[in-house]
FIDREN-923679 format. One line per 4 residues: their letters; for each residue x, y, z of C-alpha. Coordinates in steps of 0.02 Angstrom, whole numbers. Example, Ala and Ser with C-alpha at 12.3 -4.5 7.8 and 13.67 -1.06 7.14 Angstrom:
BEGIN
AS	615 -225 390 | 684 -53 357
END
This chain:
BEGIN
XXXX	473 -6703 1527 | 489 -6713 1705 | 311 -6688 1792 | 371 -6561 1962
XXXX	254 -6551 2122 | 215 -6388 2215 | 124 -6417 2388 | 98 -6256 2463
XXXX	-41 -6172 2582 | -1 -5984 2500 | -24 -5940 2337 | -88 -5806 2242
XXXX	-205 -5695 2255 | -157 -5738 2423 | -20 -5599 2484 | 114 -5715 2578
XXXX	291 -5696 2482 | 289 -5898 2507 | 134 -5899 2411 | 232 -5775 2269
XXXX	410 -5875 2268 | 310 -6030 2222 | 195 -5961 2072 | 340 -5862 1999
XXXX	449 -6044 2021 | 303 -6130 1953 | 282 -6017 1794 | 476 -6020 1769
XXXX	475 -6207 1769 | 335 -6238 1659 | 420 -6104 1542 | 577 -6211 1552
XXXX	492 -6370 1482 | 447 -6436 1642 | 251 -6519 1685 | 195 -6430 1833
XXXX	70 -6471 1956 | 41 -6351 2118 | -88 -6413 2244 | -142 -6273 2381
XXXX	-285 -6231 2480 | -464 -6161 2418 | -478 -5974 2365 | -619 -5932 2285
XXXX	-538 -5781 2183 | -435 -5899 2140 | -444 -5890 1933 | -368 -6052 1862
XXXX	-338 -6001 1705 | -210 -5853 1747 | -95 -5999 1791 | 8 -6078 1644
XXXX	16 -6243 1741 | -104 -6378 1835 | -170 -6311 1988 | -285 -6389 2100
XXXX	-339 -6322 2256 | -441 -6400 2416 | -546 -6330 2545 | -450 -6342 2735
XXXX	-517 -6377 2913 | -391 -6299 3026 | -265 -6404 3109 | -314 -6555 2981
XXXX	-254 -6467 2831 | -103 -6593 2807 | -226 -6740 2812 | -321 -6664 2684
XXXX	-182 -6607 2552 | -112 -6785 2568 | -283 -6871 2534 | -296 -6740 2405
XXXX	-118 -6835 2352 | -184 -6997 2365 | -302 -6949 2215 | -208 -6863 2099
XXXX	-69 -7003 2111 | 119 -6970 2200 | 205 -7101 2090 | 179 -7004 1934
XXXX	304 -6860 2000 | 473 -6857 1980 | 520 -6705 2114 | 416 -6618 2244
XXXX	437 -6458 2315 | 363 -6435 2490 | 339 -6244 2490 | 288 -6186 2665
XXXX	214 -6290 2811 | 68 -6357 2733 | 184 -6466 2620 | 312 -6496 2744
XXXX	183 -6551 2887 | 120 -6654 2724 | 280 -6768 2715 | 331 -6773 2872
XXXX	194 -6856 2958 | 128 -6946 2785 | 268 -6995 2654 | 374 -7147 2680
XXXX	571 -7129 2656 | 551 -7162 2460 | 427 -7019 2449 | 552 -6897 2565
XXXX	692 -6928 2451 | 594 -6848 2299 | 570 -6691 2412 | 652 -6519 2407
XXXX	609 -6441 2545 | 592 -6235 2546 | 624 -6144 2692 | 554 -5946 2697
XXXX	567 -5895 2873 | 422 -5950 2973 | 484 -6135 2981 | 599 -6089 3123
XXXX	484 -6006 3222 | 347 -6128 3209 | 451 -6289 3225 | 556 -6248 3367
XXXX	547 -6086 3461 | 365 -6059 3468 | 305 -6218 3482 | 125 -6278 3511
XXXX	55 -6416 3615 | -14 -6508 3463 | 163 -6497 3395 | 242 -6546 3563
XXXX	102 -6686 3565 | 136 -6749 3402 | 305 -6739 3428 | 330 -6675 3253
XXXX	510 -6587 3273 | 568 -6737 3270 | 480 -6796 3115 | 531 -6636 3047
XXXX	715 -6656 3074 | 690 -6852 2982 | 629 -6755 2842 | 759 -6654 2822
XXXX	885 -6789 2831 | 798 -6905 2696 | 741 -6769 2584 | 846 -6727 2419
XXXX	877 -6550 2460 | 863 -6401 2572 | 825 -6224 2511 | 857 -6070 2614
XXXX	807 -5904 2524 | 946 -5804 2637 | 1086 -5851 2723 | 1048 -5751 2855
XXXX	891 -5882 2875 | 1007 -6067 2839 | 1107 -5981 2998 | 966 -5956 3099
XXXX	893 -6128 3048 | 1055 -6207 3080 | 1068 -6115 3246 | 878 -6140 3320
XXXX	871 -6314 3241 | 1025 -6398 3315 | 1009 -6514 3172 | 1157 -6578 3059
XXXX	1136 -6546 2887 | 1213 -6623 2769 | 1327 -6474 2698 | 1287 -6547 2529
XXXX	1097 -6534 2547 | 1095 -6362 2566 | 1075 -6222 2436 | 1045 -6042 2447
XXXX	924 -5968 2305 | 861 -5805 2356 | 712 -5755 2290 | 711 -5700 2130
XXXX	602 -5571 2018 | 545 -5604 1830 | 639 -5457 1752 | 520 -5467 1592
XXXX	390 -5411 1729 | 477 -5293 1839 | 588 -5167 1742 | 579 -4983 1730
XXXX	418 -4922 1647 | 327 -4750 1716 | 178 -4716 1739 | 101 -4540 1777
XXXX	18 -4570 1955 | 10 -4368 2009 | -142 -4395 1868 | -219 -4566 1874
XXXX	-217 -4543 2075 | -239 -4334 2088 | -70 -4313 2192 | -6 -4149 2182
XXXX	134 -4137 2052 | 254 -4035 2193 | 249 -4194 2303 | 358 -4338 2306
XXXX	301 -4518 2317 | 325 -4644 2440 | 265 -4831 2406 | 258 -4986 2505
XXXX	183 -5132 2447 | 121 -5317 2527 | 33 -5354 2703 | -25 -5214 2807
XXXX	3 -5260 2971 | 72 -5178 3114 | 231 -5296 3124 | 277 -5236 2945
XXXX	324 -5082 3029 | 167 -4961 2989 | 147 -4880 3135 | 319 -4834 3139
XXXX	326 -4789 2973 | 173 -4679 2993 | 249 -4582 3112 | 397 -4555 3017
XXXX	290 -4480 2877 | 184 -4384 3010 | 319 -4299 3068 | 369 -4260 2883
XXXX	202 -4186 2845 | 193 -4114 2988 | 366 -4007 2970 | 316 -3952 2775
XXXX	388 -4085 2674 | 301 -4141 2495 | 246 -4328 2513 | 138 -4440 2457
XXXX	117 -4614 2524 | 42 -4730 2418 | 29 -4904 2513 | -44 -5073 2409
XXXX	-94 -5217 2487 | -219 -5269 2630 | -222 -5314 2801 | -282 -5291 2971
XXXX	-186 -5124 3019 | -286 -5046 2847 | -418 -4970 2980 | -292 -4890 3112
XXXX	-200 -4824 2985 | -359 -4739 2889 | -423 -4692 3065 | -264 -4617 3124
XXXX	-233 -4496 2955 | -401 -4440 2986 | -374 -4384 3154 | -232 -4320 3105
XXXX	-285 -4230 2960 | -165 -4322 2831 | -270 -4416 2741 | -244 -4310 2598
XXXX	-78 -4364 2596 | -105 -4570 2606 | -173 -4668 2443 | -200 -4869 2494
XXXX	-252 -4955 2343 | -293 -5137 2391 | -327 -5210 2208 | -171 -5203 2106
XXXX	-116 -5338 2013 | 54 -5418 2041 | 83 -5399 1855 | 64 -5203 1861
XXXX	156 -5174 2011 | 302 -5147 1927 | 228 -4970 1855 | 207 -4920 2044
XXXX	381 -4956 2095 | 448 -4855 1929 | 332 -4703 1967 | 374 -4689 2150
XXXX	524 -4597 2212 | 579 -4692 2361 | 504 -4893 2395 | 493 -4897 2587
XXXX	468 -5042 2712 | 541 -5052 2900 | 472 -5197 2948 | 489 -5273 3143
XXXX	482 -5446 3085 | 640 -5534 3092 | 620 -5559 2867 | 711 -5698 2805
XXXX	725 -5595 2626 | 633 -5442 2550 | 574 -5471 2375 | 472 -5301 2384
XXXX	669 -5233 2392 | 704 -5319 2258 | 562 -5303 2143 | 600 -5083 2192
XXXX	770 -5114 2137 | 732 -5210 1973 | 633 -5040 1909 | 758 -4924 1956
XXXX	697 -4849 2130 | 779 -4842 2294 | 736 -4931 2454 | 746 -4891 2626
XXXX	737 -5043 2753 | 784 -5096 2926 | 989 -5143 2926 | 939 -5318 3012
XXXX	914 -5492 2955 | 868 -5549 2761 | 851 -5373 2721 | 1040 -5342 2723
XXXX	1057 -5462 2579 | 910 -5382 2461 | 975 -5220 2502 | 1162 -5143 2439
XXXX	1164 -5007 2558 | 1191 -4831 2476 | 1197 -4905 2307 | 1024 -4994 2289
XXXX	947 -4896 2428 | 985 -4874 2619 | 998 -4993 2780 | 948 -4878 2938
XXXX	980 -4925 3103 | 825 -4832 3178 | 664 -4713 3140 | 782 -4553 3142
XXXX	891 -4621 3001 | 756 -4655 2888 | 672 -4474 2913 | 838 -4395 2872
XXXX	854 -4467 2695 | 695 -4438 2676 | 695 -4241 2756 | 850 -4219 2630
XXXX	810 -4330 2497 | 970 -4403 2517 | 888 -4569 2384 | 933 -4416 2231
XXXX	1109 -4450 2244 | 1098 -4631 2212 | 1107 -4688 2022 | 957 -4775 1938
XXXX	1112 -4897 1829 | 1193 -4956 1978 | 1026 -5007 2060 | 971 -5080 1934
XXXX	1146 -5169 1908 | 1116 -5234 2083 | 939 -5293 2047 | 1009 -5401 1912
XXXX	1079 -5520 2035 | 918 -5573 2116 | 815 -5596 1915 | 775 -5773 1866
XXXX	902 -5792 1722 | 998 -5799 1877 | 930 -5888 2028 | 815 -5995 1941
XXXX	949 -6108 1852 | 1019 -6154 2034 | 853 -6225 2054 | 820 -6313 1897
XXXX	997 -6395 1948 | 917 -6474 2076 | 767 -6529 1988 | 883 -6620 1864
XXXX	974 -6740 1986 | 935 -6902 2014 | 890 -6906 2192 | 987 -7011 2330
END
């Protein structure tokens, strides 16, 4: 049985779709026969035995987290793994500046969109001190493989990182959704939540921050209410634009028409995304993916999202939901309900694409080789 390392700073309960990719991999893999072992930082509603692998956790100093996790390493014993997965930048600061050549070459590295950013376009003085692009590029070229969840984000690595990459290295898994999980399955939320049964239901789900598009889409729906139209928005999640948003529907007398629920399990989303009528998220950010698309799709409701970046490949426009170009697009289909014409079989035809039995084997290829 092949023992597989996770080293990742996100992870549930933690919101981060990094954090989400690598417990869904890690439950897939253990489910496949594999020993798993995911090491991440401290949360303390963190409940270990939710998992159905190993996971330790350590508490973090800022800006010495990647001596830590690797000391952490030290303990628990690298030898005794056959394949690591560096997950996000705590695990790839990990083995850059730590792991000797041998070590690297175990590695599968996972890129989700911030790496870019971080590595080379934004970069800090520590970074620029340490000189760690370069380490990071060394990496890359000793490590066993190279996973972009887009293509739209192995373009933009390719094109920011003026690295060569070995064309062999690379593989594109997007993320993927447990279909036992998310499938159609309703739920009546006009009662459990006391929306009036004339309106229709809006839902968008993960971080609420401004950057996911919220203020933009709160206009939208302002504008909606405002003119007469029937919505609901129910919005799940947390985040630091939670307050604006609750103080702005006040003042604006909407509030009526806004549920946030903040505590939902990631296991019982999937009764929120069948109950809703529309799954909506126009985020600013440039996304490498959208699994919340995805994880819409895979119960049977349309999306709307931005036509830019990752989201073009999670979304089939006017099939699994629409790709608008700006705010006035997105309050037409919504002002004519435009999402009613689009069939709940083809979106969920579309959704199959993206479910484990699919994506997951392309990484349990790469678990299997030998290495270099």
């Amino acid at each position: 049985m092949k023992k597989i390392l996770f080293i990742t700073y996100e992870f549930p309960p933690d919101i981060g779709g990094a954090g989400i990719v690598a417990h869904d991999c890690a439950a897939y893999l253990t489910n496949s026969g594999f020993n798993v072992q995911v090491l991440t930082r401290f949360n303390k509603a963190r409940k270990y035995n939710s998992f159905p692998f190993s996971c330790e956790q350590i508490k973090i100093i800022p800006k010495l987290y990647p001596i830590l996790f690797y000391l952490k390493l030290l303990i628990l014993g690298l030898a005794q793994f056959d394949k690591i997965i560096l997950n996000d930048i705590a695990g790839i600061l990990t083995a850059a500046f730590f792991f000797n050549r041998k070590l690297q070459r175990k590695c599968i590295v996972y890129m989700h969109g911030g790496e870019v950013d971080e590595i080379f376009i934004n970069r800090s003085i520590l970074n620029i001190i340490l000189n760690f692009s370069t380490k990071y590029r060394l990496l890359l070229k000793h490590c066993q493989n190279i996973v972009f969840v887009s293509d739209f984000l192995k373009n933009k690595f390719i094109s920011y990182g003026r690295t060569n990459i070995l064309t062999d290295k690379v593989a594109v898994i997007p993320n993927g959704v447990d279909n036992d999980i998310f499938r159609p399955s309703k739920i009546n939320l006009y009662k459990e939540l006391a929306i009036p049964p004339q309106k229709k239901i809006l839902l968008s789900t993960g971080r609420i921050i401004a950057g996911k598009g919220y203020k933009k889409m709160y206009n939208i729906f302002l504008k909606l209410i405002n003119e007469g139209y029937l919505y609901h928005w129910i919005i799940i999640g947390s985040g630091a634009f939670i307050n604006t948003l609750i103080q702005q529907a006040k003042k604006d007398k909407v509030s009526d028409n806004i549920t946030i629920l903040e505590n939902i399990s990631r296991q019982n989303l999937f009764l929120y995304y069948s109950s809703a009528d529309v799954f909506w998220l126009l985020s600013d950010f440039e996304e490498s993916f959208g699994l919340g698309y995805i994880e819409s799709a895979s119960c049977g409701t349309p999306v709307i999202a931005r036509n830019a970046f990752g989201a073009i490949e999670s979304v089939n426009n006017n099939v699994s939901g629409y790709l608008v170009n700006n705010d006035d697009e997105c309050y037409e289909i919504l002002k004519t309900e435009r999402y009613k014409t689009l069939k709940e079989s083809e979106i969920l035809d579309f959704a199959r694409n993206f479910h484990f039995t699919n994506s997951m084997p392309k990484l349990i290829n790469l678990l299997n080789l030998n290495g270099q």
